[in-house]
Each structure stands twice: as structure tokens, then as C-alpha cells.
FIKOLZA-1660 file (N, C-alpha, C; in steps of 0.1 Angstrom, whole numbers, plus 5000, padded with zeros to 4 digits):
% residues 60
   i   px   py   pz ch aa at
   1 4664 4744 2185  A  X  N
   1 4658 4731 2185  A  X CA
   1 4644 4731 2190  A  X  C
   2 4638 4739 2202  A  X  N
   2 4628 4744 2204  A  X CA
   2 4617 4747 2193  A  X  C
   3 4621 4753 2185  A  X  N
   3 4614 4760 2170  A  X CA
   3 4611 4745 2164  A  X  C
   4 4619 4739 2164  A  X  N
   4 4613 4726 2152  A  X CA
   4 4605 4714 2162  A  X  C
   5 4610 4716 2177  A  X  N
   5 4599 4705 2181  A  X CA
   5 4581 4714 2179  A  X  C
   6 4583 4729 2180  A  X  N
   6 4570 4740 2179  A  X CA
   6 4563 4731 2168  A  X  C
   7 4572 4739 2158  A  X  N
   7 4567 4735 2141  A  X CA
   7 4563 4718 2141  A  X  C
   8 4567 4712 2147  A  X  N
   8 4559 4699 2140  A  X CA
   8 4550 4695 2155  A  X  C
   9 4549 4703 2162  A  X  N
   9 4536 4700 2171  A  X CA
   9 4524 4708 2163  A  X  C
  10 4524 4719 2160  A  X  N
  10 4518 4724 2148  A  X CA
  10 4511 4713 2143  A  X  C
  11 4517 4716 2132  A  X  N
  11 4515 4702 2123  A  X CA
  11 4508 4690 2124  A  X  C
  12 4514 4685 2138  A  X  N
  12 4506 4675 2143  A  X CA
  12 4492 4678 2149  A  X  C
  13 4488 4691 2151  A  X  N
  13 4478 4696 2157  A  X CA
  13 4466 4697 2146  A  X  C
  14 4476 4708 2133  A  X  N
  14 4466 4708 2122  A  X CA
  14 4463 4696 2115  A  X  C
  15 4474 4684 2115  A  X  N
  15 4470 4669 2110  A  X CA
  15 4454 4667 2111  A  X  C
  16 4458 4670 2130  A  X  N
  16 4442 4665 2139  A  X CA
  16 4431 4672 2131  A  X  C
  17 4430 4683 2125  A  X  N
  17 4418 4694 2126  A  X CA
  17 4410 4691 2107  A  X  C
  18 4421 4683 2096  A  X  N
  18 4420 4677 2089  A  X CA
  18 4409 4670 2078  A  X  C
  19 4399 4671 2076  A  X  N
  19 4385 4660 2074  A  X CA
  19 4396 4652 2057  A  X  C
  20 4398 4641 2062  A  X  N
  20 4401 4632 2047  A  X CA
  20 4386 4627 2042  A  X  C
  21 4393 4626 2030  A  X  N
  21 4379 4620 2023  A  X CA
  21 4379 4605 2026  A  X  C
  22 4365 4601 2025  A  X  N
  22 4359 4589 2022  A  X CA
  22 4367 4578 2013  A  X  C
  23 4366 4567 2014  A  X  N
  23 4372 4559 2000  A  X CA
  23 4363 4560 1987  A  X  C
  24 4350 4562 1993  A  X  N
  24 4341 4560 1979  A  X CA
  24 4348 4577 1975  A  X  C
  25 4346 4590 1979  A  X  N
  25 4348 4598 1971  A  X CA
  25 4358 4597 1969  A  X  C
  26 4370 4594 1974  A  X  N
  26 4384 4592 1971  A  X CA
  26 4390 4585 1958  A  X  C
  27 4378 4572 1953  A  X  N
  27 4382 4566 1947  A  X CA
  27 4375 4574 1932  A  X  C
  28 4362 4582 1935  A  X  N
  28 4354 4586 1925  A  X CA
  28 4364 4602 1921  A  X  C
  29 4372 4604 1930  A  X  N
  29 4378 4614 1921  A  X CA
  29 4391 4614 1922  A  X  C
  30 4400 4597 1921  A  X  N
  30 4410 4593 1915  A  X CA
  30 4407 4593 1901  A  X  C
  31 4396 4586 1897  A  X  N
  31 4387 4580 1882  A  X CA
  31 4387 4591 1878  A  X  C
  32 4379 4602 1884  A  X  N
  32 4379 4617 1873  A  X CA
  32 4391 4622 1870  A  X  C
  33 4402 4622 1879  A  X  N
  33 4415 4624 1873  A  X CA
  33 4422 4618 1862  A  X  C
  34 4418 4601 1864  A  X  N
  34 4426 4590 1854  A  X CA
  34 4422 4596 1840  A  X  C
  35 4405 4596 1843  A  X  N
  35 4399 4596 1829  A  X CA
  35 4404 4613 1825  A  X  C
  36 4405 4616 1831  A  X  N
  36 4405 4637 1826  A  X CA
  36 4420 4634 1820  A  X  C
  37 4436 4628 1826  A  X  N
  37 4449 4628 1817  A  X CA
  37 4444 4619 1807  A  X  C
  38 4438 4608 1805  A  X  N
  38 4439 4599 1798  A  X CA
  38 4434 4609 1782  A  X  C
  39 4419 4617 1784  A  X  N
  39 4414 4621 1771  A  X CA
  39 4424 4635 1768  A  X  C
  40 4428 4642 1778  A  X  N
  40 4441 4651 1775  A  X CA
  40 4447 4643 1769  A  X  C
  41 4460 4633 1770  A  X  N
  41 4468 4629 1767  A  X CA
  41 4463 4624 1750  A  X  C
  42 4453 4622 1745  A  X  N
  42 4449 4617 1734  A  X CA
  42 4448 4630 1723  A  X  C
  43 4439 4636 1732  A  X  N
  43 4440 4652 1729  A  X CA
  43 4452 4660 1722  A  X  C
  44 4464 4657 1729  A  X  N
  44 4476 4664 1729  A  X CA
  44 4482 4653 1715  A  X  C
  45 4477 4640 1719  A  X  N
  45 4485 4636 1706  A  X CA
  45 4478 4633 1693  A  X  C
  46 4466 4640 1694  A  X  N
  46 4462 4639 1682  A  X CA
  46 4465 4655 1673  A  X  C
  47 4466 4665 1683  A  X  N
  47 4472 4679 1678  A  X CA
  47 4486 4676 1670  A  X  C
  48 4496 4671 1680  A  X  N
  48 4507 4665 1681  A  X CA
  48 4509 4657 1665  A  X  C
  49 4504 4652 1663  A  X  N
  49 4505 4645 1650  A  X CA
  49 4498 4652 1637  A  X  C
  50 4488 4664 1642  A  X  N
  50 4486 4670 1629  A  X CA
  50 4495 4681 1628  A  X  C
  51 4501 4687 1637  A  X  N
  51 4511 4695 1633  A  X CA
  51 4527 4690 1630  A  X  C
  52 4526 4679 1631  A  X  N
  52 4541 4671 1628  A  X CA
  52 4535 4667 1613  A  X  C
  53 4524 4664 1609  A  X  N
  53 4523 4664 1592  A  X CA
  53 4524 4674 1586  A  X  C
  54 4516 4690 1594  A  X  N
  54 4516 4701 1583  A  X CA
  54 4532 4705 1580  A  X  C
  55 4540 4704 1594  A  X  N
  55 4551 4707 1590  A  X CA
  55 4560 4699 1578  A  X  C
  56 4555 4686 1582  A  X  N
  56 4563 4675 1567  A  X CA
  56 4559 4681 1554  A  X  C
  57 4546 4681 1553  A  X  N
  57 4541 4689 1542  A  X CA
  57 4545 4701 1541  A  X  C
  58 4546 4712 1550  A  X  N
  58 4555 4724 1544  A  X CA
  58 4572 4721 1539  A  X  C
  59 4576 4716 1546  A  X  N
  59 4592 4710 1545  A  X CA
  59 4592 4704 1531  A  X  C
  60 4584 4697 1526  A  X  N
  60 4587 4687 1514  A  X CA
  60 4583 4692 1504  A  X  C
% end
């Protein structure tokens, strides 16, 4: 029991030692993330649909 009160005084120690970010950069690199899956995800489905044609076209 000793060992787990250790380990999360730890923890609570390295919590303290921590630097969080800011809201402004917090928020400025939520946005880089949103927009980085967003143009992936377009990305993927624009592959995604030309190889679902070549295949129709080879098949038919």
C-alpha cells in the first residue's frame, strides 16, 4: 500500500514541475491540428475514390 501512496506522490510532485501551455498557444495549436486531419482526411478520400474507380474500371 506504501508503494502506491509513493507512486502517486510522485506524480503529484512531477504534476508541480509541469509548464502547461497558454490558452492562446493552446488554442493556436488545437487549429493546427483541426486543420492538419481535416486536409488529411480529404486527402485520403480523394485517393480513396480514385482507387475505388480504377478498380470498377478494371472489374468491368
Amino acid at each position: 500500500m506504501e508503494r502506491i501512496a509513493d507512486f502517486f506522490r510522485g506524480v503529484a510532485r512531477e504534476m508541480r514541475k509541469t509548464s502547461w501551455p497558454k490558452r492562446e498557444e493552446l488554442v493556436k495549436s488545437t487549429i493546427t491540428v483541426m486543420v492538419t486531419v481535416v486536409i488529411m482526411m480529404v486527402f485520403f478520400a480523394i485517393i480513396d475514390l480514385g482507387f475505388s474507380e480504377l478498380i470498377r474500371l478494371v472489374i468491368e
